[in-house]
Backbone atoms as SQL, in Angstrom:
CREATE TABLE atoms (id INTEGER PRIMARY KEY, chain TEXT, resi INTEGER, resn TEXT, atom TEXT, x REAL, y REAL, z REAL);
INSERT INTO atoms VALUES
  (1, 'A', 1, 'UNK', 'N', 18.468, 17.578, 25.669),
  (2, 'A', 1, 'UNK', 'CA', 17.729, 18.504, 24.841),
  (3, 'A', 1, 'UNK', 'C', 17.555, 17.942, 23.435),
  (4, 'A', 2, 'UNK', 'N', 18.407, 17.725, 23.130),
  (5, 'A', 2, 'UNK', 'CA', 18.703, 16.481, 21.593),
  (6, 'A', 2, 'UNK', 'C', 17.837, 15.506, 21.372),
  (7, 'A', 3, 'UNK', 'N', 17.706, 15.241, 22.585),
  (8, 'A', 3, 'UNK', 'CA', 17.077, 13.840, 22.891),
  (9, 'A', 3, 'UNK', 'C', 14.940, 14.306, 22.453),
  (10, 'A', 4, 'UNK', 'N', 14.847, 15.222, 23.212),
  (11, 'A', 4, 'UNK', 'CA', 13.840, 15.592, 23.529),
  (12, 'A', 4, 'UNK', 'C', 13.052, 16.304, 22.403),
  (13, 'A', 5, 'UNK', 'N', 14.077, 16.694, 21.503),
  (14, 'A', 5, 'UNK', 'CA', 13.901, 17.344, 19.896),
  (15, 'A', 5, 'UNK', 'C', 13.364, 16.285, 19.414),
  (16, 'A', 6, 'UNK', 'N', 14.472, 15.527, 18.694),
  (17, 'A', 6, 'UNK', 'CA', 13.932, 14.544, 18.307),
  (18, 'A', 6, 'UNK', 'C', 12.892, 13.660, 18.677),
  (19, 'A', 7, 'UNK', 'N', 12.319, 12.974, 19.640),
  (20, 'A', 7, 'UNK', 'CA', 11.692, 12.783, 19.901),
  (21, 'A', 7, 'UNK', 'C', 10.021, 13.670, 19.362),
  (22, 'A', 8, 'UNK', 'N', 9.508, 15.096, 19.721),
  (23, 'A', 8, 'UNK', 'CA', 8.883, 15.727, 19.355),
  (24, 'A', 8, 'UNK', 'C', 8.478, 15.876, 17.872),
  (25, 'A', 9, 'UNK', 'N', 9.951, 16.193, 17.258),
  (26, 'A', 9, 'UNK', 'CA', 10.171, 15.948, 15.622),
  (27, 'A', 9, 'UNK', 'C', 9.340, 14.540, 15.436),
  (28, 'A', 10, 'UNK', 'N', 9.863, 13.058, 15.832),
  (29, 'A', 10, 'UNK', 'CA', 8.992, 11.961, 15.168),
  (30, 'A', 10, 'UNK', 'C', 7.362, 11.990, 15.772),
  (31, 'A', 11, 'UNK', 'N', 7.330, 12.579, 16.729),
  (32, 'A', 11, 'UNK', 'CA', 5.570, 12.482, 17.404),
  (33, 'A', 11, 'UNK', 'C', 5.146, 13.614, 16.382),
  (34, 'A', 12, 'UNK', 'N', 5.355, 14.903, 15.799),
  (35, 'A', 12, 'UNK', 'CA', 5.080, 15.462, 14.694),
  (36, 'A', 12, 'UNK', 'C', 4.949, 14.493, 13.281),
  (37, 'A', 13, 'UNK', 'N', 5.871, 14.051, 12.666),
  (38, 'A', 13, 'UNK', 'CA', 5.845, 13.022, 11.810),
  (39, 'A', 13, 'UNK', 'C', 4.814, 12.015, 11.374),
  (40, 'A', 14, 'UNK', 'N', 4.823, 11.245, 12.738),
  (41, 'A', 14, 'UNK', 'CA', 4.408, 10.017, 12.709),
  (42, 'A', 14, 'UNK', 'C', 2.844, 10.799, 11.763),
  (43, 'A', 15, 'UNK', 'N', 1.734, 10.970, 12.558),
  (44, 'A', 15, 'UNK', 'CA', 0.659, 11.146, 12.260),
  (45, 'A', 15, 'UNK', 'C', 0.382, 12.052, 10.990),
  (46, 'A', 16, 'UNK', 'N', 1.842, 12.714, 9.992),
  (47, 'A', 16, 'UNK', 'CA', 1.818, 12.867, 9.020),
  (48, 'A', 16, 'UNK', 'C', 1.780, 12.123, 7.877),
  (49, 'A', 17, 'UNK', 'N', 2.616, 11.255, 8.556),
  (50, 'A', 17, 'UNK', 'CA', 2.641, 9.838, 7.325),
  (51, 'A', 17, 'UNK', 'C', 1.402, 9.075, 7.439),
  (52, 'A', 18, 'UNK', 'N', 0.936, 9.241, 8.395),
  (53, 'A', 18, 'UNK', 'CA', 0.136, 8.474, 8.302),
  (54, 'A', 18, 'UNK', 'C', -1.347, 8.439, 7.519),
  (55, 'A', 19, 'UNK', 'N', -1.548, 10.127, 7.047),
  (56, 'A', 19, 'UNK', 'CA', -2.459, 10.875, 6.589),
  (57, 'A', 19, 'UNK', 'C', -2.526, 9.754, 5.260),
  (58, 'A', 20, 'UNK', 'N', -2.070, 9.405, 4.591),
  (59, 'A', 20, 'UNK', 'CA', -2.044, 8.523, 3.062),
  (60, 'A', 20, 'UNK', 'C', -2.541, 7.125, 3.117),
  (61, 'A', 21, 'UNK', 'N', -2.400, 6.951, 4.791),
  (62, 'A', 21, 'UNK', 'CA', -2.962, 5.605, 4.955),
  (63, 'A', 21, 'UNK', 'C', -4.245, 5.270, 5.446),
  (64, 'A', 22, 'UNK', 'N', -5.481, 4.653, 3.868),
  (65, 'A', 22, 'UNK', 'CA', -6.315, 4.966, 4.135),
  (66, 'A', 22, 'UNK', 'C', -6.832, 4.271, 2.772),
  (67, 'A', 23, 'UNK', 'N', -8.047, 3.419, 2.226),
  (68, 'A', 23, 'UNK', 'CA', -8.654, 3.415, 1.203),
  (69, 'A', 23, 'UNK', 'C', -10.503, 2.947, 1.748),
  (70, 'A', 24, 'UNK', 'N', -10.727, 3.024, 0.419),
  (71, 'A', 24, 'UNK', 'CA', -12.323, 3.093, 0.454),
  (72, 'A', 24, 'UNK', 'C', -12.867, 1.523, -0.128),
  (73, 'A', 25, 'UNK', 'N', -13.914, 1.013, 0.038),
  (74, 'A', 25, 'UNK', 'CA', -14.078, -0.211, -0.852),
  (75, 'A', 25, 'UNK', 'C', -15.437, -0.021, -1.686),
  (76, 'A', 26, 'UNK', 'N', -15.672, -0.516, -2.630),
  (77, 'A', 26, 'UNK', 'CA', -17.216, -0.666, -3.060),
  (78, 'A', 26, 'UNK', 'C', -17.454, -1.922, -3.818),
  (79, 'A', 27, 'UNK', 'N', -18.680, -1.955, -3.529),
  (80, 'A', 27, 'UNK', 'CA', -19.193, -3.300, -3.915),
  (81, 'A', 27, 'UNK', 'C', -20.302, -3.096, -5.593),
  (82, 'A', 28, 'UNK', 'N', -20.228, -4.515, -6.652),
  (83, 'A', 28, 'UNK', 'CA', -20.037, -4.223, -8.008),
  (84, 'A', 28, 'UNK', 'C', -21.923, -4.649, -7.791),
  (85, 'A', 29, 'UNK', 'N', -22.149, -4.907, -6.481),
  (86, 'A', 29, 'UNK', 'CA', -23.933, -5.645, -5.959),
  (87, 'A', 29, 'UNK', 'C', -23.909, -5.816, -4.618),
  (88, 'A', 30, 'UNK', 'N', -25.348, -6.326, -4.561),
  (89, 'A', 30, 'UNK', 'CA', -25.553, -6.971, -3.155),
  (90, 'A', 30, 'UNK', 'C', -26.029, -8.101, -4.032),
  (91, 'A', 31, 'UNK', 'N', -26.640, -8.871, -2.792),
  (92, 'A', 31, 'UNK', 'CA', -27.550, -9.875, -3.410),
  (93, 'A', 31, 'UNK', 'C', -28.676, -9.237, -3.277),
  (94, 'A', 32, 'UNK', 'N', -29.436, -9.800, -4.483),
  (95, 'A', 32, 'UNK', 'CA', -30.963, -9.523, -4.887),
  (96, 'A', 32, 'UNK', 'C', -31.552, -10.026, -3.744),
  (97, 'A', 33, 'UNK', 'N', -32.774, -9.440, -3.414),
  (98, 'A', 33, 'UNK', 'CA', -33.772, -9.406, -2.909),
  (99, 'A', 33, 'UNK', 'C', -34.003, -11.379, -3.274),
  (100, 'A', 34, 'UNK', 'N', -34.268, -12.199, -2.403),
  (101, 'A', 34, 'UNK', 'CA', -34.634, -13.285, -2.687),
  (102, 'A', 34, 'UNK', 'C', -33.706, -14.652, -3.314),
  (103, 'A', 35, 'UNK', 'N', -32.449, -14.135, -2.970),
  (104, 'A', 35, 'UNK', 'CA', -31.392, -14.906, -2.793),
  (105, 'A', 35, 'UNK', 'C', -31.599, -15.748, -2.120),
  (106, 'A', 36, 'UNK', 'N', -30.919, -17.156, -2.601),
  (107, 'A', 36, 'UNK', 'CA', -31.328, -18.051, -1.400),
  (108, 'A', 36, 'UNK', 'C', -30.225, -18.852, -0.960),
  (109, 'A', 37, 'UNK', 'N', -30.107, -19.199, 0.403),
  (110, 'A', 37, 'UNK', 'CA', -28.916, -19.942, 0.994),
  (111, 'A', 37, 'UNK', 'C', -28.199, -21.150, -0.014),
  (112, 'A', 38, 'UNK', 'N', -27.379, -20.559, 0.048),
  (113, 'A', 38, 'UNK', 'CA', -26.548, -21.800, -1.018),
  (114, 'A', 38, 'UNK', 'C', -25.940, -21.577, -2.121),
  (115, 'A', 39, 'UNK', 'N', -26.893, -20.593, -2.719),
  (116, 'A', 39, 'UNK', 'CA', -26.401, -19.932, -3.776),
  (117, 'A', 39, 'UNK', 'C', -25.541, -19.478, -4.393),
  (118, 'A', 40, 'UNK', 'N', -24.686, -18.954, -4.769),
  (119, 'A', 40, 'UNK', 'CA', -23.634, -18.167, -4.554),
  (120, 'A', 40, 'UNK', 'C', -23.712, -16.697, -5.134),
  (121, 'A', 41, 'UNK', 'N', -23.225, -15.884, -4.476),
  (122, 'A', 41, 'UNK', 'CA', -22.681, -14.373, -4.532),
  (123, 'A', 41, 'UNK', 'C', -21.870, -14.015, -5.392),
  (124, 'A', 42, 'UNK', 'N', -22.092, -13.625, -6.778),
  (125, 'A', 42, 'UNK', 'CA', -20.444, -13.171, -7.289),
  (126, 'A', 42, 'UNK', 'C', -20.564, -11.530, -7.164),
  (127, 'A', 43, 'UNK', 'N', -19.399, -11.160, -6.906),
  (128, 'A', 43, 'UNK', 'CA', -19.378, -9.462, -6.641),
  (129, 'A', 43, 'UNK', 'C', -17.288, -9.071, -6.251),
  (130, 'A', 44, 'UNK', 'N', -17.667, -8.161, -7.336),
  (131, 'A', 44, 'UNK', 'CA', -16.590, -7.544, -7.322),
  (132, 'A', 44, 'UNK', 'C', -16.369, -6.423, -6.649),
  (133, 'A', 45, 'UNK', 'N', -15.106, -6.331, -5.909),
  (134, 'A', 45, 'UNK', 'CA', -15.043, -5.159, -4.942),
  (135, 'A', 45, 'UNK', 'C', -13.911, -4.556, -5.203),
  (136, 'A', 46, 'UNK', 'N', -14.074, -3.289, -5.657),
  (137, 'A', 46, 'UNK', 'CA', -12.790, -2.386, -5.940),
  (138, 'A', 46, 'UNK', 'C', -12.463, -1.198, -4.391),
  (139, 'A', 47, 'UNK', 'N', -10.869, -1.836, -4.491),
  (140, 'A', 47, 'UNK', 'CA', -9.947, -0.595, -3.072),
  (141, 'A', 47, 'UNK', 'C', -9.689, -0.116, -3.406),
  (142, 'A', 48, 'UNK', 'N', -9.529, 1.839, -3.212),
  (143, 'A', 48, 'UNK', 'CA', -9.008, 2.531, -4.133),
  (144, 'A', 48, 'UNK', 'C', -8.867, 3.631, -2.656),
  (145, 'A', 49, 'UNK', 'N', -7.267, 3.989, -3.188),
  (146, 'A', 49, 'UNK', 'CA', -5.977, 4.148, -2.283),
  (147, 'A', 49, 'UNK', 'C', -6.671, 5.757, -1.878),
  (148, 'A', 50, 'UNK', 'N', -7.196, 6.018, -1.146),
  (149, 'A', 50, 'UNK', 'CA', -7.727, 7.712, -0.469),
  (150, 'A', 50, 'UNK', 'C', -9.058, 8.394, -1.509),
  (151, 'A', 51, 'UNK', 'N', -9.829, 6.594, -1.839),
  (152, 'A', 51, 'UNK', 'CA', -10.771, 6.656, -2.479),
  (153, 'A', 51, 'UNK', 'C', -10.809, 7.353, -4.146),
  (154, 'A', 52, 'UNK', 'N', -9.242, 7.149, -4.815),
  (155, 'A', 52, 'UNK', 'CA', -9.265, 7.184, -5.962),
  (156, 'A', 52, 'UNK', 'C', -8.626, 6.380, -6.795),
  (157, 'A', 53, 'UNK', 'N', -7.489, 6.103, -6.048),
  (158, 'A', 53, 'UNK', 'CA', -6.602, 5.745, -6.565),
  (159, 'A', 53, 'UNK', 'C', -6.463, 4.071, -6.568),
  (160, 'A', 54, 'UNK', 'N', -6.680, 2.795, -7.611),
  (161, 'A', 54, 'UNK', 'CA', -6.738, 1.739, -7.784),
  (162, 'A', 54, 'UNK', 'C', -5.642, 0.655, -7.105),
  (163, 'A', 55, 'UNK', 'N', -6.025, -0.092, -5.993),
  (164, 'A', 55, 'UNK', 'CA', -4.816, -0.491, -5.142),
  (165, 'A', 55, 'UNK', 'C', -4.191, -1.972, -5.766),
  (166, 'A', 56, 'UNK', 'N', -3.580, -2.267, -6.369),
  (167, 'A', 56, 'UNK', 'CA', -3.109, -3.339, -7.284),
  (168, 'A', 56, 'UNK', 'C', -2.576, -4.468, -6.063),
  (169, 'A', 57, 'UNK', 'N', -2.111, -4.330, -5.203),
  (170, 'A', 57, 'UNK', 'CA', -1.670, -5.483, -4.215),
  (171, 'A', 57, 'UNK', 'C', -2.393, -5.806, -3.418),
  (172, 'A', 58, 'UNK', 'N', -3.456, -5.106, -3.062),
  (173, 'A', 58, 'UNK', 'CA', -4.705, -4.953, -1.532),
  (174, 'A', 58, 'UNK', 'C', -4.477, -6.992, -1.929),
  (175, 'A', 59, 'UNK', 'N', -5.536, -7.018, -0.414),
  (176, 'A', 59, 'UNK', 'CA', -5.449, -8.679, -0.272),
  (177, 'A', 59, 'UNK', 'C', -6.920, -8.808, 0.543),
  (178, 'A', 60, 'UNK', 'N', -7.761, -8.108, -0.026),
  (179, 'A', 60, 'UNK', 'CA', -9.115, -8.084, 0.279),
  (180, 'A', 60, 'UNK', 'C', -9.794, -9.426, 0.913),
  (181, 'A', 61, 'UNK', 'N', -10.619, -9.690, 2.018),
  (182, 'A', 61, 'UNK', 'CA', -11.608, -10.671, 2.112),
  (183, 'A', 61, 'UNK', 'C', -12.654, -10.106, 2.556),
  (184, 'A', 62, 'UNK', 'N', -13.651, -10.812, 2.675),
  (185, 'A', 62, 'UNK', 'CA', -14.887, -10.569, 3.003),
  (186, 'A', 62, 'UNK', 'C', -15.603, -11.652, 4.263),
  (187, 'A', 63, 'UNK', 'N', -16.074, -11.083, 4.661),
  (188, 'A', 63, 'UNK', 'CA', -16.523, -11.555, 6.350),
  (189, 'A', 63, 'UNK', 'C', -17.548, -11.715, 6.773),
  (190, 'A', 64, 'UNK', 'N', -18.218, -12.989, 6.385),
  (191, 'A', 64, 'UNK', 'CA', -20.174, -12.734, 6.475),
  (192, 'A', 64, 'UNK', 'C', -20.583, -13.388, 8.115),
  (193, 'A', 65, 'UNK', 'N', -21.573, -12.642, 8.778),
  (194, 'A', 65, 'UNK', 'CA', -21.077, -13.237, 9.980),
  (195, 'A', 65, 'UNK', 'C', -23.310, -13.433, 10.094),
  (196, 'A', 66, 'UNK', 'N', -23.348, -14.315, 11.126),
  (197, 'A', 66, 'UNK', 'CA', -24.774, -14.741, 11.606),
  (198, 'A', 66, 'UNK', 'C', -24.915, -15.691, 13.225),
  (199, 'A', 67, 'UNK', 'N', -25.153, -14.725, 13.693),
  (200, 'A', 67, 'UNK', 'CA', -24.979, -15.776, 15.134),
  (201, 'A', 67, 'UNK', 'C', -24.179, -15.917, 15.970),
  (202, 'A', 68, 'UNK', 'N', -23.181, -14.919, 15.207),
  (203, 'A', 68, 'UNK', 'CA', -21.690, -14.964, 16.096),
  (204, 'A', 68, 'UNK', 'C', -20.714, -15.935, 15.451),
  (205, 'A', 69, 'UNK', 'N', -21.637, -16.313, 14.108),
  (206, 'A', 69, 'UNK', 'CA', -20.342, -17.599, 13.749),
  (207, 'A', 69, 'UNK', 'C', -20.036, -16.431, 12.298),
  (208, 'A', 70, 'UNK', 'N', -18.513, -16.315, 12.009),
  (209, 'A', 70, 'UNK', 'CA', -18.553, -15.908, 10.925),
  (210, 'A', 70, 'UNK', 'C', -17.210, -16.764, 9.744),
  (211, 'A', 71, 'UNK', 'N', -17.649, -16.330, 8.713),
  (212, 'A', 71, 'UNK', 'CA', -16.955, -17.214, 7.092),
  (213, 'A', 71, 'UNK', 'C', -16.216, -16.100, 6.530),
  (214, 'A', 72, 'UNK', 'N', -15.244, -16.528, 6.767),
  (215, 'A', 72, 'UNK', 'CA', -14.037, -15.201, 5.011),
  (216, 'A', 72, 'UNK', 'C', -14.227, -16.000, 3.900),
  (217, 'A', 73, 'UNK', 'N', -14.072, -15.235, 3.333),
  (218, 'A', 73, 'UNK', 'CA', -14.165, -15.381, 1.781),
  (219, 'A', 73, 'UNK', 'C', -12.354, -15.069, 1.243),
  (220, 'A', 74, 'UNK', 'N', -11.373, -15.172, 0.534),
  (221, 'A', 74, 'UNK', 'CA', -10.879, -14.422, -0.013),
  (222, 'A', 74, 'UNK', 'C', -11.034, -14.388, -1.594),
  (223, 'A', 75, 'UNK', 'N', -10.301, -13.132, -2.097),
  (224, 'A', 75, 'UNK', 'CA', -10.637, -12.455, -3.486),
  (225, 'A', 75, 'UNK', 'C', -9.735, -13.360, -4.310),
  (226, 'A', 76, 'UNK', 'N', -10.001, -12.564, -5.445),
  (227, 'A', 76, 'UNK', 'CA', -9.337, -13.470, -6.479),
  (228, 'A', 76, 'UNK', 'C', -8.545, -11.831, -7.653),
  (229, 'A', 77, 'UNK', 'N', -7.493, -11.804, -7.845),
  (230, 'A', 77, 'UNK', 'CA', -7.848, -10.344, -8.399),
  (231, 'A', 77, 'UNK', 'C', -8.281, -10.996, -10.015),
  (232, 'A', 78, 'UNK', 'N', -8.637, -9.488, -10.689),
  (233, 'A', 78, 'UNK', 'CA', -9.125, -9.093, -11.934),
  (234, 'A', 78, 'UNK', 'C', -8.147, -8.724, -13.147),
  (235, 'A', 79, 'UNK', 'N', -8.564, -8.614, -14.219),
  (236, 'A', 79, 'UNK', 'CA', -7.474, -8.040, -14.819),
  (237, 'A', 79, 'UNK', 'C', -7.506, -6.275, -14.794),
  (238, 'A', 80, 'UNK', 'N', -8.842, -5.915, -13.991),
  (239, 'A', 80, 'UNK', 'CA', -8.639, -4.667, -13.442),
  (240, 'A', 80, 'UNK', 'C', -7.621, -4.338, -12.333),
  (241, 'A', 81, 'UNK', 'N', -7.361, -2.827, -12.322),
  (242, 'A', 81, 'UNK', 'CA', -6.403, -3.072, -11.273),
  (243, 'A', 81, 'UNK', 'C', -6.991, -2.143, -10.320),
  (244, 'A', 82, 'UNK', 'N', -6.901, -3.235, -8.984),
  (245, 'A', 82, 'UNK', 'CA', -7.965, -2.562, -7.558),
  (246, 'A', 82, 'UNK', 'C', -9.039, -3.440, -8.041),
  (247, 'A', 83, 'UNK', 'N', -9.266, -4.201, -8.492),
  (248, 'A', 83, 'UNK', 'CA', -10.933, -4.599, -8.746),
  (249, 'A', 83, 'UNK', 'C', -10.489, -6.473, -8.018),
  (250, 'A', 84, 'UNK', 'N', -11.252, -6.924, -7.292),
  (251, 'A', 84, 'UNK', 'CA', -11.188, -8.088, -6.865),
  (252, 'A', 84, 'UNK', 'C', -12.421, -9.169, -6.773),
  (253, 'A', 85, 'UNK', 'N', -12.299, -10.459, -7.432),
  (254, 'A', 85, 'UNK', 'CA', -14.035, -10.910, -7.327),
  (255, 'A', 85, 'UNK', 'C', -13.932, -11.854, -5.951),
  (256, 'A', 86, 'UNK', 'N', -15.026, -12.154, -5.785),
  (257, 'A', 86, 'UNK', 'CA', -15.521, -12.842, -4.830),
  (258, 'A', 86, 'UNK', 'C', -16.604, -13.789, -5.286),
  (259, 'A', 87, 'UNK', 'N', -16.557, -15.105, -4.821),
  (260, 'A', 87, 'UNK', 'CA', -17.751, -15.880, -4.771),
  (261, 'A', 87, 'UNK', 'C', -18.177, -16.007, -3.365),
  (262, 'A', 88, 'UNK', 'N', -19.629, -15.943, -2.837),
  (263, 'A', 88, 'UNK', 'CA', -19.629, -15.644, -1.256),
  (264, 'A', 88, 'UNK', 'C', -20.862, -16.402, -1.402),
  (265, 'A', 89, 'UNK', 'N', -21.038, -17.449, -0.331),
  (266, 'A', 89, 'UNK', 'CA', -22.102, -18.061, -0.334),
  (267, 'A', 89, 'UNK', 'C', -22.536, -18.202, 1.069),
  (268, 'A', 90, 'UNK', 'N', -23.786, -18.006, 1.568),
  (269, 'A', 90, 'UNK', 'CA', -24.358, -17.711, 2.433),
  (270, 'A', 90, 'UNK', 'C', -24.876, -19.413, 3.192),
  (271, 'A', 91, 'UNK', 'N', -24.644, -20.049, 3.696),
  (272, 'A', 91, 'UNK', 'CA', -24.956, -21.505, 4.027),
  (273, 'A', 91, 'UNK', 'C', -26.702, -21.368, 4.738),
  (274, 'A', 92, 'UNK', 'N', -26.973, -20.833, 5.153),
  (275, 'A', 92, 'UNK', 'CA', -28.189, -20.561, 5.973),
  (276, 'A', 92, 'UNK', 'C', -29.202, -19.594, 5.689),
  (277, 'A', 93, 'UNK', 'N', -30.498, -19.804, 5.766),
  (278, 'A', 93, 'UNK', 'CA', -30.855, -18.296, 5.448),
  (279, 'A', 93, 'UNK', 'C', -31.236, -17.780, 6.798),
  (280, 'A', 94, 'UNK', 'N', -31.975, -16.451, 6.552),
  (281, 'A', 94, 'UNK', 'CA', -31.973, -15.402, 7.847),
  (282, 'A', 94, 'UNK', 'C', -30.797, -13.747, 7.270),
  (283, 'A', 95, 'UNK', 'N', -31.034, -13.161, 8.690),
  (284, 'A', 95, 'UNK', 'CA', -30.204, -11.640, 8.530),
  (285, 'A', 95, 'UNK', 'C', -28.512, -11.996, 8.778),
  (286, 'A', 96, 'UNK', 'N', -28.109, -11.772, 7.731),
  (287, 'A', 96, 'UNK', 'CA', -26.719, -12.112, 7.916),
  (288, 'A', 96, 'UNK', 'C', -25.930, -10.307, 7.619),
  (289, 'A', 97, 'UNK', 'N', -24.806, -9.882, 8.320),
  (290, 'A', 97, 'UNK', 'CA', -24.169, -9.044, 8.606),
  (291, 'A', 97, 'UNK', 'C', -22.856, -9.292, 7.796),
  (292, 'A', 98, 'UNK', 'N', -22.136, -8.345, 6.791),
  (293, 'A', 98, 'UNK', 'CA', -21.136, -8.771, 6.417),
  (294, 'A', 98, 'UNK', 'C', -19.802, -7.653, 6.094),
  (295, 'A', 99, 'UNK', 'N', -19.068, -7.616, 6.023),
  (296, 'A', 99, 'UNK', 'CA', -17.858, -6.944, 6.315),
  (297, 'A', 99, 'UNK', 'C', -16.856, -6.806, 5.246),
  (298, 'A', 100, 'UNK', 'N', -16.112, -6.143, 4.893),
  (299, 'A', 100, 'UNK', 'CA', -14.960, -5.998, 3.849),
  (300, 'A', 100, 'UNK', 'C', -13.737, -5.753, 4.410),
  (301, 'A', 101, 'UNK', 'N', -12.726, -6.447, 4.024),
  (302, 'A', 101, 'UNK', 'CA', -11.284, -6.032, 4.951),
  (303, 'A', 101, 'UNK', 'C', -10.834, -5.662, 3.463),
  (304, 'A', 102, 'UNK', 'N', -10.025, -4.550, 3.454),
  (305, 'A', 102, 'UNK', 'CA', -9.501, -4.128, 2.623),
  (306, 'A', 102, 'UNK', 'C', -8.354, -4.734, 2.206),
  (307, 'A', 103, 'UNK', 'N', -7.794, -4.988, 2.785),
  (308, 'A', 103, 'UNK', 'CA', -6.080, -5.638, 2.359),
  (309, 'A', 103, 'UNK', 'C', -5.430, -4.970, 1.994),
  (310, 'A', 104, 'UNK', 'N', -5.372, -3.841, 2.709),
  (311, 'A', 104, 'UNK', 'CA', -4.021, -2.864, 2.443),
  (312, 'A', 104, 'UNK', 'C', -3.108, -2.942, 3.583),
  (313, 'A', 105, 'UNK', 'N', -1.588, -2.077, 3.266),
  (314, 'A', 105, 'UNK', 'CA', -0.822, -2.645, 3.969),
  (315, 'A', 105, 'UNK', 'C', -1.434, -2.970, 5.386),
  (316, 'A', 106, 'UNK', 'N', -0.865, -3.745, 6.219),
  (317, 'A', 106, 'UNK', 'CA', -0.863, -4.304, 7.458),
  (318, 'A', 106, 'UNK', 'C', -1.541, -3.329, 8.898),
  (319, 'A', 107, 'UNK', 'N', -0.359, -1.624, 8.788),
  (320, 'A', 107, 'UNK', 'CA', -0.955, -0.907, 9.345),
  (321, 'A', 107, 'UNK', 'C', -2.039, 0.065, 9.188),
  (322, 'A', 108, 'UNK', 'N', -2.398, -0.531, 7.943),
  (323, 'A', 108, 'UNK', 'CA', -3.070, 0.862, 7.591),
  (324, 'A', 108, 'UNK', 'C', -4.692, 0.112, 7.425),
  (325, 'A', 109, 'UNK', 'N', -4.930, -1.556, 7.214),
  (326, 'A', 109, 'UNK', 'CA', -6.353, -1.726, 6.346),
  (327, 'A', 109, 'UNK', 'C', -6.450, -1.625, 7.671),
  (328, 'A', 110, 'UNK', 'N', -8.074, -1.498, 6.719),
  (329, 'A', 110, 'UNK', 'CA', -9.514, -1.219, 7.873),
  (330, 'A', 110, 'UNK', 'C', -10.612, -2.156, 7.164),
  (331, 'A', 111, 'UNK', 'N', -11.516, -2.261, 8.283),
  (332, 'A', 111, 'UNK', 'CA', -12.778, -3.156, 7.850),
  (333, 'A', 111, 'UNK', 'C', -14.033, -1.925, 7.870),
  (334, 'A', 112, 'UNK', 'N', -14.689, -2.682, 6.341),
  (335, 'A', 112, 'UNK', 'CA', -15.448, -1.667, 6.163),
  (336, 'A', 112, 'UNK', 'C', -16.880, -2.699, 6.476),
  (337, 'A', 113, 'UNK', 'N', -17.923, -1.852, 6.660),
  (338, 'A', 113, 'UNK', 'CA', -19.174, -2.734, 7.080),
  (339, 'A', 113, 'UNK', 'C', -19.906, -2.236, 5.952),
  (340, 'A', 114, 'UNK', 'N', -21.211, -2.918, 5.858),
  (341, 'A', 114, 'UNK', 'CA', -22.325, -2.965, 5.102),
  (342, 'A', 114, 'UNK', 'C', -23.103, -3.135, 5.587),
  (343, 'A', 115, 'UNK', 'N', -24.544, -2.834, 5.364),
  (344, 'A', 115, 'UNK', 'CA', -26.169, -2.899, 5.899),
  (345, 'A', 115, 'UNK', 'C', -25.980, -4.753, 5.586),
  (346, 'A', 116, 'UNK', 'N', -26.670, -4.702, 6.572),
  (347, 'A', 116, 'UNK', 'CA', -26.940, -6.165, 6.730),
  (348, 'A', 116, 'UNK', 'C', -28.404, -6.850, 5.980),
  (349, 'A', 117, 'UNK', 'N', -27.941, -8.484, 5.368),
  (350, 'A', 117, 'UNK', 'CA', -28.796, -8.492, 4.361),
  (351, 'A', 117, 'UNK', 'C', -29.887, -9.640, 4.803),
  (352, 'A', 118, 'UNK', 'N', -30.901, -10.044, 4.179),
  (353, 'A', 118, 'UNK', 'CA', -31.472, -11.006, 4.371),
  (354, 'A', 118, 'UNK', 'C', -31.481, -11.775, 3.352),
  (355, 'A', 119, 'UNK', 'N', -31.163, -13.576, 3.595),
  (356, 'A', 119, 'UNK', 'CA', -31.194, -14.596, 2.507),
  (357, 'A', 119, 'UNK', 'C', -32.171, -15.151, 3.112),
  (358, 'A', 120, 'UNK', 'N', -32.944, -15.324, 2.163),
  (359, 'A', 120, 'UNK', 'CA', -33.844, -16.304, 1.806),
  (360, 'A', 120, 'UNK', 'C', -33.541, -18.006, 1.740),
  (361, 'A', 121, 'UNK', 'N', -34.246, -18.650, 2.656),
  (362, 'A', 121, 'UNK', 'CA', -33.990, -20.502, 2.412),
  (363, 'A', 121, 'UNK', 'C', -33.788, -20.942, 0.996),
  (364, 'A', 122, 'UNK', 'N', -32.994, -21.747, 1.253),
  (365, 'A', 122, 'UNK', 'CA', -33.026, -23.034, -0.110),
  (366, 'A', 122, 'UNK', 'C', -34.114, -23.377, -0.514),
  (367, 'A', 123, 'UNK', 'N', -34.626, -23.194, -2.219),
  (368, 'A', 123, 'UNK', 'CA', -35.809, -23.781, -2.351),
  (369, 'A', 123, 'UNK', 'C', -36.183, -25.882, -2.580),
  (370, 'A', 124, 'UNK', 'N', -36.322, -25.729, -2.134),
  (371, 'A', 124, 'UNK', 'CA', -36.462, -27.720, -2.343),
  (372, 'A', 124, 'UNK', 'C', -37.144, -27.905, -3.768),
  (373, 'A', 125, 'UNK', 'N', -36.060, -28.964, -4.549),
  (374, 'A', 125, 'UNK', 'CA', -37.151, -29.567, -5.606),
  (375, 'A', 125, 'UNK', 'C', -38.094, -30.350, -5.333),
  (376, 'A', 126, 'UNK', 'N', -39.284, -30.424, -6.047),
  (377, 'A', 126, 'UNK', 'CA', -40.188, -31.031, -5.675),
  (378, 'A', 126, 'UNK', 'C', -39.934, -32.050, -6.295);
């Protein structure tokens, strides 16, 4: 009976604690309209802990994917806290799809998605 309490007690629990585990990401841009492969991306992305609260340890990357082949990026932090930059450079142009991993603890991040963008080719000097 002891046995069976307890048990119930942590299956109650568990999914209480777990309510806190959870943040949001946003991005400081996209790339402009007419970006072109090669280029580079700078953009800052702030995690913020149940979408308020500034996550100072997150371990954020970013995940640009095209073709099935995809590139991480990782962050760099800021002297903001929760704010992380990124340089992200796109090697190819075409519709590329790209992703945010939050870097919060282990059980808790999630990958957040974004509308998928189009880069524009490298322009050649003449």
């Amino acid at each position: 009976m002891a046995a069976a309490t307890a048990a119930l007690l942590s299956a109650e629990i568990a999914p209480a604690a777990q309510t806190g585990c959870w943040a949001t990401v946003g991005l400081s841009s996209l790339p402009k309209a007419g970006h072109q492969a090669g280029q580079p991306w700078l953009v800052t992305v702030r995690v913020l802990q149940h979408g308020r609260t500034p996550l100072a340890d997150a371990k954020p990357e970013m995940r640009i994917r095209k073709a099935g082949k995809v590139t991480t990026f990782r962050s760099r932090s800021t002297p903001a806290v929760g704010s992380y930059r990124f340089r992200v450079v796109f090697p190819s142009a075409g519709r590329w799809s790209f992703t945010v991993y939050d870097g919060f603890v282990p059980n808790c991040a999630q990958v957040h998605t974004f509308k998928a963008i189009t880069i524009a080719p490298a322009q050649v000097e003449p």
